[in-house]
N, C-alpha and C positions, 0 to 999 in steps of 0.2 A: 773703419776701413783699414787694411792691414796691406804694408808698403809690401810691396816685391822686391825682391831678393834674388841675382841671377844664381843658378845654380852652373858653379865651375865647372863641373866634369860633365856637364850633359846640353846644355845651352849653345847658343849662338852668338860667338863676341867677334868686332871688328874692332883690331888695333891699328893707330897710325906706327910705322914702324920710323925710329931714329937710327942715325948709324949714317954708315957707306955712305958719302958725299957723291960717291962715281956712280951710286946706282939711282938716284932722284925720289922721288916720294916715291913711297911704298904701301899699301894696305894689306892687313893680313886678312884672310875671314878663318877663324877657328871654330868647332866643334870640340867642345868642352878643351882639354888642353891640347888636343890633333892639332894643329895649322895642315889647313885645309888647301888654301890657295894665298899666294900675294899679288895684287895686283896693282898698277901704277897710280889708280885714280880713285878716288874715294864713289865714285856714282857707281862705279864698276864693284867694286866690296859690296858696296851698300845690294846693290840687284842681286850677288851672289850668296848672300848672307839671307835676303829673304827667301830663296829658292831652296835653301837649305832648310831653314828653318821653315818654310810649308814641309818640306818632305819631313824631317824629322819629327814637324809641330814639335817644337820649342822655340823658344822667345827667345827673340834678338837685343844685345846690347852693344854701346859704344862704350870703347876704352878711353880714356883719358888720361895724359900726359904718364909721366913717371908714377906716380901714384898707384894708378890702377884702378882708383875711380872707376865705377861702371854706370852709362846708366839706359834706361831699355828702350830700344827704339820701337815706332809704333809703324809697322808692316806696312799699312796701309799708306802712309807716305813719298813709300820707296816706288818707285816709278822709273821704267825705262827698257824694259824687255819685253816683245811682241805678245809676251800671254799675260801682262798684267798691266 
């Protein structure tokens, strides 16, 4: 079995964003390096990030800390928007 690998330029990645103390938690959802949307709350990224990634069909990952760790979330999970 052969591990998955996100693919940078074309994929689906959610960062928690650090920084601005005055603007609160942040989440990004990117398409490949695009920043696509930020939004406040991680369930909110999370529903936007699969919505993207059905349309696009490409696979979604979470970013992790400073690093950049990635690792891929599994679609069916994500839960919270009336068509899924």
């Amino acid at each position: 079995m052969s591990i998955l690998e996100p693919d940078l330029d074309r994929d689906v990645i959610v960062r928690h964003l650090q920084g601005d103390p005055g603007r609160g938690e942040q989440w990004a959802v990117f398409l490949g390096l695009d920043k696509r949307v930020e939004l406040p709350n991680q369930q909110d990224a999370f529903v936007f990030a699969r919505l993207l990634a059905d349309l696009q069909q490409r696979r979604m990952w979470l970013g992790h800390g400073d690093d950049g760790a990635l690792s891929q979330l599994d679609r069916g999970q994500v839960r919270g928007c009336s068509c899924c």
